[in-house]
MARBA-3410 file (N, C-alpha, C, O; in Angstrom, 1 decimal):
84
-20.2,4.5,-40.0,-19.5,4.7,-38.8,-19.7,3.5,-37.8,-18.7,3.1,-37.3 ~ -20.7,3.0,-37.5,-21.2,1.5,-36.7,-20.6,0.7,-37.3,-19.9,0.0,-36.6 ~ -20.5,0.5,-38.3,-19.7,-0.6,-38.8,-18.0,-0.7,-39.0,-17.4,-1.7,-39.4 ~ -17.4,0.5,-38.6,-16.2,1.0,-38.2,-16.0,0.5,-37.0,-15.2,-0.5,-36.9 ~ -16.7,1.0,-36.0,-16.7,0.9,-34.9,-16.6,-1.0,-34.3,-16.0,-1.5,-33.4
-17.8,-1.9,-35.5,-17.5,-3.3,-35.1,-16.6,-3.8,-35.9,-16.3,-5.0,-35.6 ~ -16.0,-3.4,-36.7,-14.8,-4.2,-36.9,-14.0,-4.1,-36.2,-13.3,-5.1,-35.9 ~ -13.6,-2.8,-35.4,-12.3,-2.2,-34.6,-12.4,-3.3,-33.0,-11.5,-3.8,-32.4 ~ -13.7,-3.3,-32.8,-14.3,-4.4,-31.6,-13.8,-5.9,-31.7,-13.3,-6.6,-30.8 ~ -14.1,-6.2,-33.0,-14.2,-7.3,-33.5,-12.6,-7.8,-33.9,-12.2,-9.0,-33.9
-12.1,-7.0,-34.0,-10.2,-7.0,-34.2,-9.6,-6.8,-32.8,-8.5,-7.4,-32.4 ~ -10.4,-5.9,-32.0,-9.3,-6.1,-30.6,-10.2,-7.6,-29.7,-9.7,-7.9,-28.7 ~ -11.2,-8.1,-30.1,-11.7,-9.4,-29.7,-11.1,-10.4,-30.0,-11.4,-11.5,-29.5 ~ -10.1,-10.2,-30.9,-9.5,-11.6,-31.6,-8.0,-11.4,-30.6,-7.2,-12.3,-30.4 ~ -8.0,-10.3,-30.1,-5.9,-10.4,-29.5,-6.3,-11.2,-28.2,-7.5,-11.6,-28.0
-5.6,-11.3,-27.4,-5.2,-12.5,-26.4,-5.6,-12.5,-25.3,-5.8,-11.3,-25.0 ~ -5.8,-13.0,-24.6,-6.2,-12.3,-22.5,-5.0,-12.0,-22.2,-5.1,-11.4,-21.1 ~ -4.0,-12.0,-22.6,-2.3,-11.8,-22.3,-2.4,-10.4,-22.6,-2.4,-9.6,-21.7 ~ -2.5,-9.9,-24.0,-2.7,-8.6,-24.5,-3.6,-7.5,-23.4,-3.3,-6.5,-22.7 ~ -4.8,-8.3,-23.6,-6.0,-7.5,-22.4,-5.7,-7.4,-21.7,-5.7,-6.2,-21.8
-5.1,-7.6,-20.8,-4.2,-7.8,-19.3,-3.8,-6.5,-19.5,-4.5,-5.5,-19.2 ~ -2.2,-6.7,-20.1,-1.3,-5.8,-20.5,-1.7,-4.3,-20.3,-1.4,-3.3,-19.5 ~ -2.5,-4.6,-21.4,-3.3,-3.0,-22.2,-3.9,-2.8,-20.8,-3.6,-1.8,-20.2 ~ -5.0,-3.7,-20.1,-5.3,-2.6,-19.0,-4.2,-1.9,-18.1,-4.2,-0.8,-17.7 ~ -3.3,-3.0,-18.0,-2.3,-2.5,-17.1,-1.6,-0.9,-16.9,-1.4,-0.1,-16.0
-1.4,-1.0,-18.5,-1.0,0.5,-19.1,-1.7,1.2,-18.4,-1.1,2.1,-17.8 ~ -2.7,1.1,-18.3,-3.9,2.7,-17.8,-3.6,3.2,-16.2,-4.0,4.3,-15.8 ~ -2.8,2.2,-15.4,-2.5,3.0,-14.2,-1.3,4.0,-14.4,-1.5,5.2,-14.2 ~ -0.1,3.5,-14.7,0.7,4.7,-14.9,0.5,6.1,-15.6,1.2,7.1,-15.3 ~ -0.8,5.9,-16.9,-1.4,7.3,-16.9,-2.4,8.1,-16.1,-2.6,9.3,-16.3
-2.8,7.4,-15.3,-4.1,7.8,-14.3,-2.8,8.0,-13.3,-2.7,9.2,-12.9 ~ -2.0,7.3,-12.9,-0.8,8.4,-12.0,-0.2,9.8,-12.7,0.1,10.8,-12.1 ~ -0.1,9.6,-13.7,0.9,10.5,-14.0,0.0,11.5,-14.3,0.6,12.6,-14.6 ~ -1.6,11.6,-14.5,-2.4,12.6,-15.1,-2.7,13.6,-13.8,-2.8,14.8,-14.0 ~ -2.7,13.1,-12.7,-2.7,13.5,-11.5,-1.4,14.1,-10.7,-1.4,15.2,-10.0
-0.3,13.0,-11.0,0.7,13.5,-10.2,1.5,14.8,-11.0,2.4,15.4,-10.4 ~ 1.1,15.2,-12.5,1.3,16.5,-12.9,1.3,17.8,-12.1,2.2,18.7,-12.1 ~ 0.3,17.9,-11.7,-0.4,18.6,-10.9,0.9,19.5,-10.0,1.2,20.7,-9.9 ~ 1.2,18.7,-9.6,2.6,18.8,-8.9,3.4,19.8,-9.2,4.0,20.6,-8.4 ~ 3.6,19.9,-10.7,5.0,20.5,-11.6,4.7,22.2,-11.1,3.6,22.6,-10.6
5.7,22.7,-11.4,5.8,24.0,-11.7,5.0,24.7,-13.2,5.6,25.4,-13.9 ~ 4.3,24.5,-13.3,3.8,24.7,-14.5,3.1,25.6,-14.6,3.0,26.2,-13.5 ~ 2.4,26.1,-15.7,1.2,27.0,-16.0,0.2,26.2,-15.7,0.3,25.0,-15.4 ~ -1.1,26.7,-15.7,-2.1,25.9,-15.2,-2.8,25.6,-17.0,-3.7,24.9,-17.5 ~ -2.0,26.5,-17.7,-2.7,26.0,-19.4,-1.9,24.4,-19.8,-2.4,23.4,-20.3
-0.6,24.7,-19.3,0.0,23.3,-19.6,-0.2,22.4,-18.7,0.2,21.3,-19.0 ~ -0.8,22.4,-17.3,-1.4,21.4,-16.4,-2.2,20.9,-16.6,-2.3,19.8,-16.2 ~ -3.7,21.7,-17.6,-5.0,21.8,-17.9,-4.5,19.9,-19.4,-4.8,18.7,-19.3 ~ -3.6,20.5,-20.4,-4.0,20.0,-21.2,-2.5,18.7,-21.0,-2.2,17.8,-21.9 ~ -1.8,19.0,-20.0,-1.3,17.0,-19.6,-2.2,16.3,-18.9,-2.3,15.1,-18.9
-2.9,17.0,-18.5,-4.3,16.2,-17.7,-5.4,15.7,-18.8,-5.8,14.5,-18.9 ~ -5.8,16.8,-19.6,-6.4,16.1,-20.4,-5.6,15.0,-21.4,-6.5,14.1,-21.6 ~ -4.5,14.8,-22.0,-3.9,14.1,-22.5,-3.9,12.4,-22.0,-4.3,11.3,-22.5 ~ -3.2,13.0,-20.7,-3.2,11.8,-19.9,-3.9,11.1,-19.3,-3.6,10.0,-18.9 ~ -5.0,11.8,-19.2,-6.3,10.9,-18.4,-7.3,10.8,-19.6,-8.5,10.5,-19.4
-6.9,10.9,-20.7,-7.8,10.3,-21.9,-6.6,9.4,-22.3,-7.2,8.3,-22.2 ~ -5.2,9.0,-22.7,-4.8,8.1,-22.5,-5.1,6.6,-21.7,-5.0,5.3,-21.9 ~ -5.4,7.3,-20.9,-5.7,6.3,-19.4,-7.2,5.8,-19.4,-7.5,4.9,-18.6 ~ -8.1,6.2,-20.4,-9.4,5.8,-19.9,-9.4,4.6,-21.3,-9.7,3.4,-21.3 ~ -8.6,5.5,-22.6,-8.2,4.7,-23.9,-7.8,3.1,-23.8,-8.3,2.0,-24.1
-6.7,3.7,-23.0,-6.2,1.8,-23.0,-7.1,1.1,-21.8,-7.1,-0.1,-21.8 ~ -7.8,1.8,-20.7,-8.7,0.9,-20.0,-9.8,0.4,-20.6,-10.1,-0.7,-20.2 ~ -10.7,1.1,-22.0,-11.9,0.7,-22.6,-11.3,-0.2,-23.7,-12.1,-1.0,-24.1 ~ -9.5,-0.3,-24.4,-9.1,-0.9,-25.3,-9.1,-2.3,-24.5,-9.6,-3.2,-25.1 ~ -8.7,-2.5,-23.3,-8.1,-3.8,-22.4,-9.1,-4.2,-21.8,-8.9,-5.1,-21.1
-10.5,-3.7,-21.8,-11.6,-4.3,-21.6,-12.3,-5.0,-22.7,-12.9,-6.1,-22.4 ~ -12.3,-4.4,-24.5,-12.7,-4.9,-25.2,-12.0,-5.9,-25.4,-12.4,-7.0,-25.2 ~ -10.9,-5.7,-25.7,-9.9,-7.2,-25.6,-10.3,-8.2,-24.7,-10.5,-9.3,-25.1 ~ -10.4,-7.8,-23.5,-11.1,-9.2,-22.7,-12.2,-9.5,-22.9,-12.3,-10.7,-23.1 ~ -12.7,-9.1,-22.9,-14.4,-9.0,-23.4,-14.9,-9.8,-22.0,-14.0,-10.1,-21.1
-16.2,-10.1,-22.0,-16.7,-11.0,-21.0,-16.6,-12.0,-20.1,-17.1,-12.2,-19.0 ~ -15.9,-12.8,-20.9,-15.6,-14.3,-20.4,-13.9,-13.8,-19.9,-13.5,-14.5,-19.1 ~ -13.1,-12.7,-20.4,-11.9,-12.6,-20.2,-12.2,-11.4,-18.8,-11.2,-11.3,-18.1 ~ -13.1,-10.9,-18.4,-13.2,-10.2,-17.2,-13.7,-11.4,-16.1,-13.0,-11.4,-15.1 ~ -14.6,-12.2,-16.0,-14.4,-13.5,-15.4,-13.1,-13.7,-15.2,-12.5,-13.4,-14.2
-12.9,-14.2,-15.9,-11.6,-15.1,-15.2,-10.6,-14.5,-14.9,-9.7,-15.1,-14.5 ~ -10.6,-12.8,-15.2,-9.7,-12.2,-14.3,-10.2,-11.8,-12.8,-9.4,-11.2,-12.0 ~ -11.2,-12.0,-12.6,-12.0,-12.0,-11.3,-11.6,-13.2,-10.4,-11.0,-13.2,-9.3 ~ -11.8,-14.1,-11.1,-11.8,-15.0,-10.2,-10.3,-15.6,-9.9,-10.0,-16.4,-9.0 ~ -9.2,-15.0,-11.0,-7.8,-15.1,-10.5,-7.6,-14.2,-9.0,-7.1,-14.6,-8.0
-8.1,-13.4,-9.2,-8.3,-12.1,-8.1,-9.2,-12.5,-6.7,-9.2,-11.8,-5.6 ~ -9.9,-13.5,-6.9,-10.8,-14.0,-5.9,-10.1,-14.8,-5.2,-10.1,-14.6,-4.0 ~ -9.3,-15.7,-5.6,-8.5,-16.9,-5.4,-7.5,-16.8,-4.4,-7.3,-17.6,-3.4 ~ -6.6,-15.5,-4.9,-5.4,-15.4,-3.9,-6.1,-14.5,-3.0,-5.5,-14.1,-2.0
END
């Protein structure tokens, strides 16, 4: 299983800061939409489990668009961010 886990690492380390970007980006529209559910007319069984859906979606592509950037790719999205 550890060695599952570092190839899977080791494969989203190889895609792009363009990718990383991206992929974090994804995670706010689910972190909106796992919240702004809430809202619907719903059951609270089908509120219970778009929430869980959607805010493990949302944590997914934030820990995917982190490993993709990895270290030196969270730097230099900092310091684009420092800049302006």
């Amino acid at each position: 299983m550890k060695q599952l886990l570092q190839r899977v690492q080791q494969w989203l380390g190889k895609l792009s800061f363009r990718t990383g970007v991206i992929v974090l980006i994804c995670c706010i529209p689910c972190y909106i939409l796992s919240f702004a559910q809430m809202a619907l007319p719903i059951s609270t069984t089908a509120k219970s489990v778009l929430w869980f859906v959607l805010f493990g979606m949302a944590k997914s592509c934030q820990y995917g668009g982190l490993t993709i950037l990895g270290v030196e790719g969270v730097k230099r999205l900092k310091s684009k961010f420092k800049r302006e």
